[in-house]
Steps between C-alpha positions, in 0.01 A plus 500: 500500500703190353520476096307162523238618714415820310482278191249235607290795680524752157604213215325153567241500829289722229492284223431158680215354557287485821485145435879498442591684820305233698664192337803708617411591821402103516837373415702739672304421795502121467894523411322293150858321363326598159589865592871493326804709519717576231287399227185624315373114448530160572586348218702824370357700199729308269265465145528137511316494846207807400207283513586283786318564815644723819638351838647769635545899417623858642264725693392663180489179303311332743254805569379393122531127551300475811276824418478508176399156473849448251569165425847475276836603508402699168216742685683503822836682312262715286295640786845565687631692168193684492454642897951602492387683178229651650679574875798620296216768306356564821836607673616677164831386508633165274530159704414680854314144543865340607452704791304276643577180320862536630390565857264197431741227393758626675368554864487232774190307477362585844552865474306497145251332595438728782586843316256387189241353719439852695555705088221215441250590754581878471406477126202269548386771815506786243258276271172632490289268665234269255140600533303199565259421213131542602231285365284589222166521709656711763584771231135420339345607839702813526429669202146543404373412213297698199180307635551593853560875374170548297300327757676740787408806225090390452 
């Protein structure tokens, strides 16, 4: 398996968001311009620039953009810090992130946005699926209640 792929699979697909996979999965799919190469933001992380808001960011940056509901430059860079630290813990070995932020910035649009999109809908396949949330009265008539108990015991 290609260093990239193992480290999105091991490193990063676990410690993204649902909600951030499917802004990815979105923008890969849409070929969104926002979707950047060769940058973490748009405006760079520069301090002078922290609070403005994002145009445009990597695949990880843009997973907590777009999922996360991450609004500046600031939160963008911080929540891309924090998800290499934590892929780099994952994979036990220092900076095994670049991995796939090399193969990232430094593959041919097309092909990335092919090879992601299927590492995308692997991860989001292997995603337990969300239970649907059942309405208060339906879970009222299923379990029976003290009252109905006693009367059931006279």
């Amino acid at each position: 398996m290609e260093s990239w792929r193992l480290v999105w699979r091991e490193g990063f697909a676990p410690v993204i968001s649902t909600a951030g996979l499917r802004a990815l999965r979105e923008a890969l799919q849409a070929d969104d311009l926002r979707l950047t190469q060769g940058s973490t933001t748009t405006p760079p992380p520069l301090m002078c620039v922290q609070d403005w808001p994002v145009e445009a960011a990597c695949a990880l940056g843009f997973c907590g953009w777009q999922g996360e509901d991450l609004e500046t430059v600031g939160q963008v860079e911080e929540f891309f810090a924090r998800v290499c630290f934590e892929a780099d813990q994952r994979l036990g070995e220092p900076a095994a992130c670049r991995w796939f932020l090399n193969w990232f910035d430094d593959t041919p649009r097309d092909v990335m946005r092919q090879e992601l999109l299927n590492e995308v809908n692997l991860a989001l396949a292997e995603r337990p699926p969300i239970q649907g949330i059942v309405p208060l009265m339906e879970t009222r008539k299923e379990q029976p209640s003290e009252n109905n108990n006693e009367a059931a015991a006279a």
